[in-house]
PDB file of N, CA, C and O in Angstrom:
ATOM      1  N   UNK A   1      -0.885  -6.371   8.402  1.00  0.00           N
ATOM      2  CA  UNK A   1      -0.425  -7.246   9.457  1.00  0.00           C
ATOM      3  C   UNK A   1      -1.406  -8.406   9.576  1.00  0.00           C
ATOM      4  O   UNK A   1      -2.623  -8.391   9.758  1.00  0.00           O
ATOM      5  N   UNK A   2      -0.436  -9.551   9.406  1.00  0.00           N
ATOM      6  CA  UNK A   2      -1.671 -11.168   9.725  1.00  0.00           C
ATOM      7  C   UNK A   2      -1.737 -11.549  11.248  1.00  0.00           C
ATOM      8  O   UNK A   2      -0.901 -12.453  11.243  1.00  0.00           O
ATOM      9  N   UNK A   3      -1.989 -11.501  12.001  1.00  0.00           N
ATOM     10  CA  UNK A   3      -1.668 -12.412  13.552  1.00  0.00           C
ATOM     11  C   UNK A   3      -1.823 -13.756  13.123  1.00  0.00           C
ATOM     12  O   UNK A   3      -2.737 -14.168  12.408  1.00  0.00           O
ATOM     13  N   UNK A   4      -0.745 -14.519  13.662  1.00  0.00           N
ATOM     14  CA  UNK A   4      -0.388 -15.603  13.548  1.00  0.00           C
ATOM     15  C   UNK A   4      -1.364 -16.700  13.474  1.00  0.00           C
ATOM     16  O   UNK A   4      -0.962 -17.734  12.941  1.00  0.00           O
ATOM     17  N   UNK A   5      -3.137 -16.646  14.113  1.00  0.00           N
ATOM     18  CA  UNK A   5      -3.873 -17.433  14.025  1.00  0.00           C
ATOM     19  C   UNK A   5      -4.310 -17.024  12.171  1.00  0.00           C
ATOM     20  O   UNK A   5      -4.437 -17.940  11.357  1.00  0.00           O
ATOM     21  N   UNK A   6      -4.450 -15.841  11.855  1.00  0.00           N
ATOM     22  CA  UNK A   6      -4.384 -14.722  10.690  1.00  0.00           C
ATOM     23  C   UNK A   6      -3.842 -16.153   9.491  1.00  0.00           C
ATOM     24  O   UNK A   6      -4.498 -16.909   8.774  1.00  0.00           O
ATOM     25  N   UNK A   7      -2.348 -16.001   9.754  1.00  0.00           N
ATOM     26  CA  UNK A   7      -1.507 -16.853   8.728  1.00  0.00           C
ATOM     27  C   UNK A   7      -2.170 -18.035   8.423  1.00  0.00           C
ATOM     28  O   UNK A   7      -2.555 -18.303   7.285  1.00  0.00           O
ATOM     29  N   UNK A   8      -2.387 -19.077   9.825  1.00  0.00           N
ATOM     30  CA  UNK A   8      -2.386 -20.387   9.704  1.00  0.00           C
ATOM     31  C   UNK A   8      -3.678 -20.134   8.817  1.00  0.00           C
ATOM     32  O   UNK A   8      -3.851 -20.945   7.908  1.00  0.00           O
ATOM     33  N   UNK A   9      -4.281 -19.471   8.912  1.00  0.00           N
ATOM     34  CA  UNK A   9      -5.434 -19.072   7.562  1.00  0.00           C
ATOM     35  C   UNK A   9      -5.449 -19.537   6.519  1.00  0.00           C
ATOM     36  O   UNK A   9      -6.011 -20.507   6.009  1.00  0.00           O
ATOM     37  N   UNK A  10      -4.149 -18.067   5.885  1.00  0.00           N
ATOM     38  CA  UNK A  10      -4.175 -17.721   5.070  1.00  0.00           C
ATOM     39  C   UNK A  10      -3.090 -19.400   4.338  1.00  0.00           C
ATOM     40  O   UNK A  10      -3.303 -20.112   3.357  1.00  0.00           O
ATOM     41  N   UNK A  11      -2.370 -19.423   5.031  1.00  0.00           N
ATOM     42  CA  UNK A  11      -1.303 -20.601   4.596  1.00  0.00           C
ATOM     43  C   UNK A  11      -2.130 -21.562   4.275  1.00  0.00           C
ATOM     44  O   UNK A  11      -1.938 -21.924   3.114  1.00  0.00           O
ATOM     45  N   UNK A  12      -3.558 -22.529   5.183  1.00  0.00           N
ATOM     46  CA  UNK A  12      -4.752 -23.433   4.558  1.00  0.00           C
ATOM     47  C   UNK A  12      -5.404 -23.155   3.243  1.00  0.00           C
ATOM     48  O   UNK A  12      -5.771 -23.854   2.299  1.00  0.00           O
ATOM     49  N   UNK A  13      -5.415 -21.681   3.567  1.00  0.00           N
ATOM     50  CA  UNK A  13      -6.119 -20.914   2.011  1.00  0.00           C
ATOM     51  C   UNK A  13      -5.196 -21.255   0.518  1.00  0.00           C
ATOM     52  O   UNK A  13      -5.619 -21.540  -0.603  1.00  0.00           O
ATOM     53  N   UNK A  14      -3.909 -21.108   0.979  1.00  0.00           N
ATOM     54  CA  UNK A  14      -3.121 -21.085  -0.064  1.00  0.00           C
ATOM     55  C   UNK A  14      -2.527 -22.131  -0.502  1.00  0.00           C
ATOM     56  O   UNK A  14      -1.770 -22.171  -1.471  1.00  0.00           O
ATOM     57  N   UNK A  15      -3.023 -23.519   0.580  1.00  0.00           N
ATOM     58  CA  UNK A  15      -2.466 -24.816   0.077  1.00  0.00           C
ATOM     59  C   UNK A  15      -3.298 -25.328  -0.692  1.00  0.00           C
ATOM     60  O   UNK A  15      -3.137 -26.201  -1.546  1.00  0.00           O
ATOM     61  N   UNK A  16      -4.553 -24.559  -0.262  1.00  0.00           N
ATOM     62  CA  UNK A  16      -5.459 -25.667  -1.678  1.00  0.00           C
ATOM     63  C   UNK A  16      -5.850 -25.302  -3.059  1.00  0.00           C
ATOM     64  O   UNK A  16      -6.883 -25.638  -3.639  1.00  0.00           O
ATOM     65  N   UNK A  17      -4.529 -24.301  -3.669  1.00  0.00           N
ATOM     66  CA  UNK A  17      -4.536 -23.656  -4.641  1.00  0.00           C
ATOM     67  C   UNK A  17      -3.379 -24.281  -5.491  1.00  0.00           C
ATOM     68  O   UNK A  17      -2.440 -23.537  -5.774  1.00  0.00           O
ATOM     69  N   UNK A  18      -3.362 -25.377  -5.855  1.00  0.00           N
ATOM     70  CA  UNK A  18      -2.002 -25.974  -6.577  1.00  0.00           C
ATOM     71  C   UNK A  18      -1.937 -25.615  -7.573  1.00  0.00           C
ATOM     72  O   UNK A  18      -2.878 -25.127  -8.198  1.00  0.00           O
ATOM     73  N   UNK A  19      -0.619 -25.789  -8.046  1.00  0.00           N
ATOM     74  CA  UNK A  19      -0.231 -24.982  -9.809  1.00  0.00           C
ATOM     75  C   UNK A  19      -1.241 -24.596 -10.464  1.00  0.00           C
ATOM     76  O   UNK A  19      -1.613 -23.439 -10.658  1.00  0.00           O
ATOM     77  N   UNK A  20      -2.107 -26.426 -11.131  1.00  0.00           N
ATOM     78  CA  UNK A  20      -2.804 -26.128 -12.102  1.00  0.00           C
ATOM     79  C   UNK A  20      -4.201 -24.956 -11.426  1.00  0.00           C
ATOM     80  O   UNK A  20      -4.624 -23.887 -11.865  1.00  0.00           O
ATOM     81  N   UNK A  21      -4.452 -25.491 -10.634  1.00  0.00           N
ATOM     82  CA  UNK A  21      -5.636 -24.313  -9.832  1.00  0.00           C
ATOM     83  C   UNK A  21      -5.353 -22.980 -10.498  1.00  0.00           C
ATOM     84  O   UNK A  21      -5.950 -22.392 -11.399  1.00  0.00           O
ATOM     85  N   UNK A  22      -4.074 -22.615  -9.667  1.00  0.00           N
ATOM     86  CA  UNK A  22      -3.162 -21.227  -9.818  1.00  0.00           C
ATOM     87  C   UNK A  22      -3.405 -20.317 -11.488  1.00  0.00           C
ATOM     88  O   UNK A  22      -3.847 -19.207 -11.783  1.00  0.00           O
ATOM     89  N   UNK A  23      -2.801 -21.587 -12.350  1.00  0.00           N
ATOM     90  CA  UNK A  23      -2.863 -21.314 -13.906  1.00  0.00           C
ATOM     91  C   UNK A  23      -4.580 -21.265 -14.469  1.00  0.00           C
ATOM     92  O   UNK A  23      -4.931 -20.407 -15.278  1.00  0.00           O
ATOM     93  N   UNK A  24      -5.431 -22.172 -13.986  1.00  0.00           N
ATOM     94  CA  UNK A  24      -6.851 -21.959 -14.507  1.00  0.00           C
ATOM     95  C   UNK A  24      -7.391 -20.546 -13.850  1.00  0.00           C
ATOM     96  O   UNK A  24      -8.124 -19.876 -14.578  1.00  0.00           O
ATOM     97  N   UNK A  25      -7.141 -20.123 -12.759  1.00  0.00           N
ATOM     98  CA  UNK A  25      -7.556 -18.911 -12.226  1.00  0.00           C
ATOM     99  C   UNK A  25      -6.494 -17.760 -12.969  1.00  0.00           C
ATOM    100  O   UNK A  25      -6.911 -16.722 -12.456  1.00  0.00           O
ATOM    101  N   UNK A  26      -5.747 -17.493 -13.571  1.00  0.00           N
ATOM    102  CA  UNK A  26      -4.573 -16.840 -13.952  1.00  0.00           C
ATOM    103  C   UNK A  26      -5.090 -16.586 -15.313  1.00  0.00           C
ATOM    104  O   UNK A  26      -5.252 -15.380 -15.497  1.00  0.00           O
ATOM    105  N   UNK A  27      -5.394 -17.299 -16.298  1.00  0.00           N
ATOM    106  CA  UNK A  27      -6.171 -17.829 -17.448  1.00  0.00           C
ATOM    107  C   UNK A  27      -7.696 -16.723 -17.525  1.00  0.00           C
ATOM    108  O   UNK A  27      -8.037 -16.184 -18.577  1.00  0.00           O
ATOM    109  N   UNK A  28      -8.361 -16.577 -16.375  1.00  0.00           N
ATOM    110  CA  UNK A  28      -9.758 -16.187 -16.479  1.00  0.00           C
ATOM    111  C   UNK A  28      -9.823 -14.992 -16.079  1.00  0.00           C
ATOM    112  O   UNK A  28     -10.885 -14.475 -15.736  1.00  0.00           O
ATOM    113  N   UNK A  29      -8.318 -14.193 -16.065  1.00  0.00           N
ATOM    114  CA  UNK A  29      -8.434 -12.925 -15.882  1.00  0.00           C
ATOM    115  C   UNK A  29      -8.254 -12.200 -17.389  1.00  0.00           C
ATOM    116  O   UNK A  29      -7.698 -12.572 -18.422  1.00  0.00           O
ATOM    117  N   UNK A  30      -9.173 -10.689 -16.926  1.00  0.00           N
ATOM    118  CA  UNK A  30      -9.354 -10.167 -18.307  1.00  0.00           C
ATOM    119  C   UNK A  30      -8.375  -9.273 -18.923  1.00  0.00           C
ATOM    120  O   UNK A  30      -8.104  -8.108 -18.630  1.00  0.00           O
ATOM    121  N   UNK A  31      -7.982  -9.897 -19.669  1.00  0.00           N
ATOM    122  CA  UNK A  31      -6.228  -9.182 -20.259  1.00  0.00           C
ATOM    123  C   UNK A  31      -6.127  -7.584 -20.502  1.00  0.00           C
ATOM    124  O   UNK A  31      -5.002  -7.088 -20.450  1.00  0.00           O
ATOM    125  N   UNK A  32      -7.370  -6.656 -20.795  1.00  0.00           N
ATOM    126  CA  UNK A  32      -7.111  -4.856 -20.440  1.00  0.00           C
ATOM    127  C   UNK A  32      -7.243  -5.245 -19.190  1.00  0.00           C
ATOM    128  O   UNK A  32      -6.284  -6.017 -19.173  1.00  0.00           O
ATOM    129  N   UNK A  33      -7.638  -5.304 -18.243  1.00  0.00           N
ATOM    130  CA  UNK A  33      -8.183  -5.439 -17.078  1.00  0.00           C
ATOM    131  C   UNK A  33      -6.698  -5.503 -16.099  1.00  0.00           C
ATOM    132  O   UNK A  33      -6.504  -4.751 -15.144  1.00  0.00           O
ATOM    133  N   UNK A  34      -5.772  -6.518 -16.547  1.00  0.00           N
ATOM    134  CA  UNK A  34      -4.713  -7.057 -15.872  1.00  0.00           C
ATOM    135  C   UNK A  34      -3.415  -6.322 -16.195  1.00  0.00           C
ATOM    136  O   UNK A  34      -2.923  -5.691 -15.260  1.00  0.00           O
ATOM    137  N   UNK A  35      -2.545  -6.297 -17.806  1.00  0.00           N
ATOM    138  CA  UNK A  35      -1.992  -5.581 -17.874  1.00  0.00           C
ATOM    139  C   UNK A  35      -1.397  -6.186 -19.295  1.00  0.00           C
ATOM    140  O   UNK A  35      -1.538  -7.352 -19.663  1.00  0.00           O
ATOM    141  N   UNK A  36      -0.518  -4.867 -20.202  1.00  0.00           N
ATOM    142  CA  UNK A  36       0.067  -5.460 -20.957  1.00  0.00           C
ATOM    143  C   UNK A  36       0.824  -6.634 -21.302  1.00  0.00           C
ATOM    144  O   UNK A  36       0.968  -6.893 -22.497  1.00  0.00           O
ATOM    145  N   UNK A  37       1.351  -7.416 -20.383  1.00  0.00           N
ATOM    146  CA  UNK A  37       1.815  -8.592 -20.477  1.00  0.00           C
ATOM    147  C   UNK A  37       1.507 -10.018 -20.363  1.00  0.00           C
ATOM    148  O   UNK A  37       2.203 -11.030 -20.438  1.00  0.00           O
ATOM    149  N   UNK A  38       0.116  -9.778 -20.138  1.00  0.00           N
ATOM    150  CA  UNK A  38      -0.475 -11.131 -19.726  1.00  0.00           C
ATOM    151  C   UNK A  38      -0.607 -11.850 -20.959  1.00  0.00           C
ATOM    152  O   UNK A  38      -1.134 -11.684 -22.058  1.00  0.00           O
ATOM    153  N   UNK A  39       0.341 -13.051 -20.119  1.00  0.00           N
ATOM    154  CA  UNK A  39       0.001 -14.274 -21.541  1.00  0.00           C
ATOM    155  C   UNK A  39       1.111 -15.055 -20.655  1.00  0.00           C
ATOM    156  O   UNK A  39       1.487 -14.728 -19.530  1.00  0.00           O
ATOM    157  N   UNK A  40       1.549 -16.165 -21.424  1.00  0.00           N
ATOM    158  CA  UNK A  40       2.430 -17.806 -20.721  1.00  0.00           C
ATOM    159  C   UNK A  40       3.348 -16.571 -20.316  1.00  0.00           C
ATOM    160  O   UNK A  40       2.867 -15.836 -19.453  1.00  0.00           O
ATOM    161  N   UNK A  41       4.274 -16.328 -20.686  1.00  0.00           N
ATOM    162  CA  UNK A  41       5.301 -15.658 -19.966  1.00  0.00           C
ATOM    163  C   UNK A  41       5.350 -14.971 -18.811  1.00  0.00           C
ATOM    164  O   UNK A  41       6.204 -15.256 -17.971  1.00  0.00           O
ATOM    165  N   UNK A  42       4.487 -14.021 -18.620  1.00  0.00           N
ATOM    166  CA  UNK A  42       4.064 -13.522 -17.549  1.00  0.00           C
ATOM    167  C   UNK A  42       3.176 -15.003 -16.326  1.00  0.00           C
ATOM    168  O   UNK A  42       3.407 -14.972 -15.117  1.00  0.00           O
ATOM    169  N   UNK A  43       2.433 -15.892 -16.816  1.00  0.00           N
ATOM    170  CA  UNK A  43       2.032 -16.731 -16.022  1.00  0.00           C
ATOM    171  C   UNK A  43       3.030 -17.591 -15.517  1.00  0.00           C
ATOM    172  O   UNK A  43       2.617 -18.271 -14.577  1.00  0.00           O
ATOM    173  N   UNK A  44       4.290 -17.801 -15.852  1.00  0.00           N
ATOM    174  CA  UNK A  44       4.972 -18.375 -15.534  1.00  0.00           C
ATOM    175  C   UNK A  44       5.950 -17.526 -14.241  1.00  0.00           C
ATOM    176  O   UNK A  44       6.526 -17.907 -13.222  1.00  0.00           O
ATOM    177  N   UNK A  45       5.786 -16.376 -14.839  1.00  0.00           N
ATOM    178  CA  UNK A  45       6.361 -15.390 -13.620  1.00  0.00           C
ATOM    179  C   UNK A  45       5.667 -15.443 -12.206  1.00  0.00           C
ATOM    180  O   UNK A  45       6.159 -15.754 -11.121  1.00  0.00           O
ATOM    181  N   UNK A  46       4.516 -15.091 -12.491  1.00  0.00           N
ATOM    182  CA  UNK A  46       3.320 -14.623 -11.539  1.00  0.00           C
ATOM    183  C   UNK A  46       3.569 -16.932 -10.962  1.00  0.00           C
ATOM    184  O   UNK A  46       4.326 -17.086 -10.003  1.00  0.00           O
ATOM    185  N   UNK A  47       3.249 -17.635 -11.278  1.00  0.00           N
ATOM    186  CA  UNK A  47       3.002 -18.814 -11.398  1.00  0.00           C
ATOM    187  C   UNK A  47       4.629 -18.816  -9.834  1.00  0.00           C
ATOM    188  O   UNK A  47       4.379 -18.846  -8.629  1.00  0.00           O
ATOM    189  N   UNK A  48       5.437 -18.793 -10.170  1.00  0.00           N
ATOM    190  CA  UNK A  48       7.043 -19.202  -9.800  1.00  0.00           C
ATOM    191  C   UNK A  48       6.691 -17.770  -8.402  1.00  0.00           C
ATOM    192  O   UNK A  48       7.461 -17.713  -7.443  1.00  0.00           O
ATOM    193  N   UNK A  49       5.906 -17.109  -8.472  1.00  0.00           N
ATOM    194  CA  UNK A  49       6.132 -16.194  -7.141  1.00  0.00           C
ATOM    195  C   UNK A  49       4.696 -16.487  -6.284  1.00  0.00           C
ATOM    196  O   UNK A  49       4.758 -16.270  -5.074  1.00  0.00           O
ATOM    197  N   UNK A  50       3.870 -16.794  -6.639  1.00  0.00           N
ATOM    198  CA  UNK A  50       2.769 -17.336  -5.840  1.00  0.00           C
ATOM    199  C   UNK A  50       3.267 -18.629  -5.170  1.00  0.00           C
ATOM    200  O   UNK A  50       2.869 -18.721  -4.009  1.00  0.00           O
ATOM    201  N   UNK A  51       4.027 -19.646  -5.591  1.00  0.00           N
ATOM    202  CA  UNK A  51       4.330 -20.890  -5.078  1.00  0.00           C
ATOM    203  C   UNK A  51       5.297 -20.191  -4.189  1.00  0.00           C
ATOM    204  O   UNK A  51       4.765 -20.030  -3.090  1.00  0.00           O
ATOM    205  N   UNK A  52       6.585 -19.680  -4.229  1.00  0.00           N
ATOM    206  CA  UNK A  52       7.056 -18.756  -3.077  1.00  0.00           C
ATOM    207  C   UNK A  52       6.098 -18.559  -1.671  1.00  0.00           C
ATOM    208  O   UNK A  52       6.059 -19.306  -0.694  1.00  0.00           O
ATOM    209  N   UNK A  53       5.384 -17.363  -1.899  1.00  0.00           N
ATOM    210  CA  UNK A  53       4.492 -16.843  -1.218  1.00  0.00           C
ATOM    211  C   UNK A  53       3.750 -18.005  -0.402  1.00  0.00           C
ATOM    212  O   UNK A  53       3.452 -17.813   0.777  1.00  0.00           O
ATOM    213  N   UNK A  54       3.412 -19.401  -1.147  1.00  0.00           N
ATOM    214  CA  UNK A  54       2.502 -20.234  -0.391  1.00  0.00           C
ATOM    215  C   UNK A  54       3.658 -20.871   0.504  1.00  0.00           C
ATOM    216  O   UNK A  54       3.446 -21.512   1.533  1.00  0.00           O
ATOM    217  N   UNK A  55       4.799 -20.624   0.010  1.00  0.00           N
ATOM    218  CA  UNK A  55       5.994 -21.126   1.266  1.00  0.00           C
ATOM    219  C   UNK A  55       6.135 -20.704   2.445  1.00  0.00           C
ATOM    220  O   UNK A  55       6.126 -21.038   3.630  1.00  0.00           O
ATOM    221  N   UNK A  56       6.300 -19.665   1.581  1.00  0.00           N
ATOM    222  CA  UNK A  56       6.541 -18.287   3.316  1.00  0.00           C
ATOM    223  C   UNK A  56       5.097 -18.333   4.222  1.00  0.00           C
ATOM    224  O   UNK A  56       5.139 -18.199   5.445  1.00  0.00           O
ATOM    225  N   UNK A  57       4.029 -18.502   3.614  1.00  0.00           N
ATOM    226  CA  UNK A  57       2.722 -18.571   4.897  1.00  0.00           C
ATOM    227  C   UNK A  57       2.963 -19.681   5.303  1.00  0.00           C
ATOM    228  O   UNK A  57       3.202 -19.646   6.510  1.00  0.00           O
ATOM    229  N   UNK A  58       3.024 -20.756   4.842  1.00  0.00           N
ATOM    230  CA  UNK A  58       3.214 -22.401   5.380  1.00  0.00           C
ATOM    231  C   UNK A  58       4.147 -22.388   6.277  1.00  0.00           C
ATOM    232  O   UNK A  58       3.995 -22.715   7.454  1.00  0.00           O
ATOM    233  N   UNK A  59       5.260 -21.970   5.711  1.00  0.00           N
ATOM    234  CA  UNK A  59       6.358 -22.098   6.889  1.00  0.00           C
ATOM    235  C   UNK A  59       6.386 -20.693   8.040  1.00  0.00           C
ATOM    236  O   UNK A  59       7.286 -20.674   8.880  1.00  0.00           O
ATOM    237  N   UNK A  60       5.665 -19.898   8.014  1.00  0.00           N
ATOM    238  CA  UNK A  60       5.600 -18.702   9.228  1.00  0.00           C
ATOM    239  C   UNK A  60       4.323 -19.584   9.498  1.00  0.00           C
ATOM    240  O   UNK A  60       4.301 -19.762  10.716  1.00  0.00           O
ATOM    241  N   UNK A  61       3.467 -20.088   9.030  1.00  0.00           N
ATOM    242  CA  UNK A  61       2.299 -20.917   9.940  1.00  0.00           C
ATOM    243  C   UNK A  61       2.987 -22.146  10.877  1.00  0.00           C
ATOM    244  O   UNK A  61       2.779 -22.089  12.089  1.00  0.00           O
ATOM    245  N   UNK A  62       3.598 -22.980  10.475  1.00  0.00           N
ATOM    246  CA  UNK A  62       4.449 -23.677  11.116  1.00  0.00           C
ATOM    247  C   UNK A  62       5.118 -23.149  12.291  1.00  0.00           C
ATOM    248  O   UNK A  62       4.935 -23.820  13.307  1.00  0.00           O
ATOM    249  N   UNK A  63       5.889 -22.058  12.419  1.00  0.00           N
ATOM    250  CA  UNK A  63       6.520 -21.425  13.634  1.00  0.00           C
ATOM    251  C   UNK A  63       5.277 -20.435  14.337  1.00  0.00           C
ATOM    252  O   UNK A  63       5.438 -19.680  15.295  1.00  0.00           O
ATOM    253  N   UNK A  64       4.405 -20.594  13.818  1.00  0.00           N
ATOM    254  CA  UNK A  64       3.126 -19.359  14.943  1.00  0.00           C
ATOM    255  C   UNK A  64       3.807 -18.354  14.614  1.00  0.00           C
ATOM    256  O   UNK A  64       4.277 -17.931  15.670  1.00  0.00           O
ATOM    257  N   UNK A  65       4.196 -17.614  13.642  1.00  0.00           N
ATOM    258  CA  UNK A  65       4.273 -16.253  13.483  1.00  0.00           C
ATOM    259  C   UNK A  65       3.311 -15.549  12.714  1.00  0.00           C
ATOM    260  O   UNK A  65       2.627 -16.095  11.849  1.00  0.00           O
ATOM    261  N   UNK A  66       3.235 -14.146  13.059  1.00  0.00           N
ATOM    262  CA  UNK A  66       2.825 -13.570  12.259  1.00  0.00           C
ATOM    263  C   UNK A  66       3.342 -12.731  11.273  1.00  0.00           C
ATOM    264  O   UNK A  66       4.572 -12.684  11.273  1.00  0.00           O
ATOM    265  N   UNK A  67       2.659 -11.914  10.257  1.00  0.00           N
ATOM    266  CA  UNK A  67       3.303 -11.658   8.757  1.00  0.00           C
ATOM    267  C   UNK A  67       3.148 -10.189   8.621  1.00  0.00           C
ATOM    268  O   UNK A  67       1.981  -9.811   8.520  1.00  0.00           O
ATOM    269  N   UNK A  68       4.078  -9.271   8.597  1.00  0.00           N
ATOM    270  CA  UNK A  68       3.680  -8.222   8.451  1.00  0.00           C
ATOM    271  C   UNK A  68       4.125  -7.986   6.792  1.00  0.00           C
ATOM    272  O   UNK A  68       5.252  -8.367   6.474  1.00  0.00           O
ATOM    273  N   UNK A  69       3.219  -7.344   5.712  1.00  0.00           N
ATOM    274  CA  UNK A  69       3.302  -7.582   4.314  1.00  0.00           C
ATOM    275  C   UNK A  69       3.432  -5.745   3.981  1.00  0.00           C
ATOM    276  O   UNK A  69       2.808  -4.869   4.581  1.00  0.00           O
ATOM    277  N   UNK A  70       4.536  -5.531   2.739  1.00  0.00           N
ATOM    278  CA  UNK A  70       3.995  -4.329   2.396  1.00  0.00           C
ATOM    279  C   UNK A  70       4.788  -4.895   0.884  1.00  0.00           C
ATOM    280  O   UNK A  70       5.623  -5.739   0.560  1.00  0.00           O
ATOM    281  N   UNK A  71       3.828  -3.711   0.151  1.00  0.00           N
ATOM    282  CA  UNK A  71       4.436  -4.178  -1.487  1.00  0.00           C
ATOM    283  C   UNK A  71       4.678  -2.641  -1.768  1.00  0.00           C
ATOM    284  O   UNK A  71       4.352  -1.672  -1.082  1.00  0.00           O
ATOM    285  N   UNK A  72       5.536  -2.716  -3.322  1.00  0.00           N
ATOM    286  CA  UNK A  72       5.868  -1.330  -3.280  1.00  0.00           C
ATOM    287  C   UNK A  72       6.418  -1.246  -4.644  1.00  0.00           C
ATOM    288  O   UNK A  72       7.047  -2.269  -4.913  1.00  0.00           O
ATOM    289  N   UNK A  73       6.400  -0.375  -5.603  1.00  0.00           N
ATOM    290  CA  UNK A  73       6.846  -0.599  -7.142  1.00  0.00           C
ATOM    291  C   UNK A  73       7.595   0.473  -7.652  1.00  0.00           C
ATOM    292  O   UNK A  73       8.004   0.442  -8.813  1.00  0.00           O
TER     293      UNK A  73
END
């Protein structure tokens, strides 16, 4: 759970991470480390759902909400 001061955070945090940022940090992870698929294809995946994600904090920062997050596979 983020509380809404939480978001406007995390949403500042995540605006100053643009594409290329995104891809040079994406790049410097260690491929056993990360997983069988890492390479352009997968960065383009991971790449297209992080820009998402920096939506949804920006725009729940915009309305003062907060974010309740769960992931699950």
């Amino acid at each position: 759970l983020k509380s809404s001061q939480a978001v406007a955070g995390v949403a500042d945090a995540l605006a100053g991470i643009d594409d290329e940022a995104f891809r040079e940090r994406y790049r410097q992870l260690v491929p056993h480390d990360y997983a069988p698929k890492y390479g352009e294809e997968d960065l383009e995946y991971s790449s297209g759902w992080f820009s998402g994600l920096r939506e949804f904090y920006r725009a729940a920062a915009e309305r003062g909400r907060a974010v309740l997050f769960t992931v699950d596979q």
